[in-house]
Phi, psi and omega in degrees: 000112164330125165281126188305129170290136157207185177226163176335168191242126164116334151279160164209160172281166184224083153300191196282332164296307182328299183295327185291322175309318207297317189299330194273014161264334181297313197304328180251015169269305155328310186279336195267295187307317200266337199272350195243021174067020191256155213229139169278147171239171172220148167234184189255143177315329190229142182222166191296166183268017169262339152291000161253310176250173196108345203270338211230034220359196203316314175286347174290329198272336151301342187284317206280144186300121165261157165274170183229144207284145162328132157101206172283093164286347203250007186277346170295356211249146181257311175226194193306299212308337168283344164257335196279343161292340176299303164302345191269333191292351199100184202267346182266353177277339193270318156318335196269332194290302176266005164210143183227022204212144153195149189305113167324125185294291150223200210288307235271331188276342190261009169283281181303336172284315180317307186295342177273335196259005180223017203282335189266020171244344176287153177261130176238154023257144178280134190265168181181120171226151188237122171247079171224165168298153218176133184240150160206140230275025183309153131254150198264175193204166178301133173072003158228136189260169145241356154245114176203169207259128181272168162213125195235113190262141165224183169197103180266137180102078131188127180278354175297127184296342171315286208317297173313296130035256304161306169287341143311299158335288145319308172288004178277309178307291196321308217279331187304324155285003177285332189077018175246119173297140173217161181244137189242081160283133180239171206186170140197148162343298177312290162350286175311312168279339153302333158285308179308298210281341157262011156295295211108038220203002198294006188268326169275038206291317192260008163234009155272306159322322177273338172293307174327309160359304223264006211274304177331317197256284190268003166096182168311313174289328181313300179327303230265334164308314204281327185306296187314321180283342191278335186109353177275145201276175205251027133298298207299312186304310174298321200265326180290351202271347167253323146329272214295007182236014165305127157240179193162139171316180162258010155272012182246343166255016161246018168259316180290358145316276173343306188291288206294315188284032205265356177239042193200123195257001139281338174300308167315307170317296162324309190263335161270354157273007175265331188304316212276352161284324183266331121026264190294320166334298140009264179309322179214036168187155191256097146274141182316294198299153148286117203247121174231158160263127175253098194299351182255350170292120154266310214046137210269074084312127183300330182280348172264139177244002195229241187276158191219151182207141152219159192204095163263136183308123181300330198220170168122209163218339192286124192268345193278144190277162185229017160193142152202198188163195176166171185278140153225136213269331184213069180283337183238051185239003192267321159250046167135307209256119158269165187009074164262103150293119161201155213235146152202179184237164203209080183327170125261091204305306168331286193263064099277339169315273207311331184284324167293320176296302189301323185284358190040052183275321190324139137322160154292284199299013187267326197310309196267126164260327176263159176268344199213136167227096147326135145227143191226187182226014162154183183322297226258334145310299193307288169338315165286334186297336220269350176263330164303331141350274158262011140312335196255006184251324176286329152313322188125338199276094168320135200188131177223182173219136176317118199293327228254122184287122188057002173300156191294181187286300157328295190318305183286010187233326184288336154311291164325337225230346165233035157244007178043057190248105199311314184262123154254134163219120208295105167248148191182155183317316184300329189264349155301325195276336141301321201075014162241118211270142165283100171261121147254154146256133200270344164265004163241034209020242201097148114223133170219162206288094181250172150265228193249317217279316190271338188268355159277317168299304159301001155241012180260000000 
C-alpha cells in the first residue's frame, strides 16, 4: 500500500504564488538592509549544540530541534545498567551521548560564533544581515511555525545609541513600503533590572523578564501566578503591579520612571538611552509608525542588556509581533571576544506573509512571473516565434511560449488565465507573412496589431 505524503506538523509547502509574495517581502527588506549599509552572511542550517544551548534561557533551550549522531550512539554504553545511569543524570547529561548538532534556533547567536571565529577578517563595526530559515521544536498555532524564516540585521562593535536609531528607522522604512501600519515598542534591559533591584528581586531579574514577557498571552494574573511559582515574593509581586497597569504618554512613563527607579543606577542609565532615542527619533525623521515606550516589554531572551524593540501590525487580527529585537553587550563574549556590543533587529518574514495576506496588501503586479505569453496555431508558428522569444527575454521582458505546438486555442489561453499572465501574443499565417504580431491583454480584452519591436518596448 503506497504511503501517504505528508510533512511535518509546524512545516509548510510553498507554492509558486506563495513564493513569488514571500520573495517580494524578502526583496524588499533586502533593499531597505543594503541601503543602510549593511552586508550579507549565511551560517550553516546546524550548528553545534554546545554552541547553542544555554544562550536562550531554560525554556528557550528546550525549543531547539537537536540531531541525533550518526552511527551507533549507543556504542559508549557496554549494557542496559550503563545507559539506564546515564539516562539517571538527567536530560542534559543524557543528552551530550546522542546529540552533538542541532537545527539553529535563530540567526544572532550563531551570528556571534561567525563573528569570534571570523573576527581577524571582519571591519568593525561590523553590519550584517542574514535572510535564512531558523527552527524551533514549538507548538504549532496560527501565526507560529516550527520552521520559518527570519531576516536579521545587526551591528557589532560598536555602543552608540545611532544604531539603536537607524534600526528603528528601518523597521519604519520596511513596513511603510510594506503598506502595513505598525507600533514600534521600545523598552529597555536596564530599566527591567532596575525595577528588579527596588523591588528586592534582583537575583529574579530572569524570571521577572519571562514572566512580564508573557502578559500579552496570559494577562495580569497569569504573570502574577508564574512570579509567585517562581519565588518571588508577594511584596515585591504588590510593587510590580502598578508598573504593569501604567498607561501613558511616553513622556509620562518616563517621569514614573524616573520616580520609581530613582535609587537604582542602572534603572536610570536605562531611561536615559530610551530618553536619547526617542529624542534623536524626534530630531531627525519623520517616521510613518508609531513609536511608544512600553514599560512592560521584556522580551524573554536571556542575552539582551540594553535597548528592546518589538513591532506589531496596527491593523488586522494578528495580534503577535512580527519584528524585534535588541542590544546585547556581550553575546560573544561566551567564546572567546569579550565587549563586543551589538544591537540588532530580527524580521519575521512567515507573519509579516500573513498580516499581508489578511489585509490584501500584495501588489497585483507581483502575482503574475511571467509577463508575455507566445500562443501559435502549430509547428510552423512556434518555430517562428522561438527567435521573438528570445529577444523578448534578452529585453528583459518574462516571457514563454506554450510548449504543445497546435493544442486548441482555447486550452493556451486558459493557461494564461490561470497563470495570471497579463500579456499574450497570438501568431498564426497572417501575422508571419506580416510582421504584425495580435498583442492582448488579458485583463481588459484589448487586442491590438503590433511588431516585436513595438510589444517590447511597451512592455518593458
Amino acid at each position: 500500500m503506497a504511503q501517504k505524503p505528508s510533512i511535518p506538523k509546524g512545516t509548510r509547502d510553498f507554492s509558486p504564488e506563495e513564493m513569488v509574495k514571500r520573495n517580494y517581502i524578502f526583496d524588499t527588506i533586502r533593499q531597505v538592509f543594503q541601503r543602510y549599509g549593511y552586508l550579507p552572511i549565511e551560517t550553516p542550517a546546524m550548528e553545534n549544540l554546545s554552541t547553542l544551548m544555554g544562550k536562550y534561557g531554560e525554556e528557550g533551550d528546550k525549543l531547539i530541534f537537536k540531531i541525533l549522531n550518526s552511527g551507533n550512539y549507543f556504542s559508549d554504553f557496554q549494557n542496559d545498567s550503563q545507559l539506564l545511569e546515564a539516562k539517571n543524570q538527567g536530560e542534559k547529561a543524557f543528552t551530550k551521548y546522542i546529540s552533538e548538532k542541532a537545527l539553529k534556533y535563530d540567526l544572532t547567536v550563531p551570528f556571534a560564533r561567525y563573528v569570534v571565529q571570523h573576527q581577524n577578517e571582519i571591519t568593525f563595526p561590523f553590519k550584517r544581515y542574514q535572510i535564512q530559515p531558523v527552527w524551533r521544536a514549538d507548538r504549532p498555532q496560527k501565526g507560529r511555525y516550527r520552521e520559518f524564516y527570519q531576516c536579521d540585521a545587526d551591528v557589532i562593535g560598536s555602543n552608540s545609541l545611532i544604531n539603536e536609531v537607524e534600526l528603528v528607522q528601518m523597521i519604519d522604512d520596511v513596513f511603510t513600503q510594506l503598506n502595513v501600519p505598525v507600533i514600534v515598542k521600545i523598552n529597555n534591559r536596564k530599566i527591567l533590572s532596575g525595577i528588579a533591584e527596588v523591588i528586592g528581586q534582583a537575583d529574579k531579574i530572569i524570571d521577572i523578564t519571562v514572566a512580564i514577557d508573557k502578559l500579552d498571552k496570559i494577562g495580569v494574573e497569569g504573570v502574577n501566578k508564574e512570579l509567585q511559582d517562581n519565588g518571588v515574593s508577594e511584596a515585591a509581586i504588590a510593587q510590580l503591579q502598578p508598573l504593569i497597569a501604567f498607561q501613558g504618554t511616553t513622556l509620562e512613563k518616563v517621569i514614573f520612571l524616573k520616580q520609581l527607579l530613582a535609587g537604582s543606577a542602572i534603572g536610570l542609565k536605562g531611561i536615559e538611552e530610551v530618553e536619547y532615542i526617542f529624542k534623536t527619533l524626534a530630531a531627525i525623521s519623520d517616521l510613518k509608525s508609531e513609536v511608544e515606550l512600553d514599560i512592560t516589554l521584556a522580551r524573554g531572551l536571556n542575552y539582551y542588556t540594553g535597548a528592546i524593540f518589538e513591532v506589531k501590525a496596527n491593523a488586522g487580527t494578528l495580534s503577535s509581533s512580527i519584528c524585534g529585537g535588541g542590544r546585547y553587550d556581550d553575546l560573544t563574549g561566551i567564546f572567546g571576544l569579550p565587549n563586543m556590543s551589538g544591537v540588532g533587529i530580527s524580521f519575521g518574514a512567515d507573519r509579516i506573509y500573513d498580516v499581508l495576506n489578511e489585509l490584501n496588501l500584495f501588489p497585483q503586479s507581483i502575482a503574475a512571473s511571467t509577463k508575455l505569453l507566445f500562443v501559435t496555431f502549430g509547428e510552423a508558428e512556434q518555430h517562428y516565434c522561438l527567435p521573438l522569444l528570445a529577444r523578448s527575454r534578452k529585453a528583459g521582458i518574462n516571457a514563454e511560449i506554450y510548449p504543445e505546438a497546435g493544442a486548441k486555442m482555447k486550452k493556451q489561453m486558459g493557461y494564461a488565465d490561470d497563470k495570471k499572465i497579463p500579456f499574450v501574443v497570438i501568431v498564426g499565417g497572417d501575422e508571419m507573412q506580416s510582421g504584425m504580431l495580435s498583442l492582448k491583454n488579458m485583463t481588459s480584452g484589448e487586442q491590438e496589431k503590433l511588431t516585436i519591436e513595438n510589444i517590447i518596448e511597451k512592455l518593458k
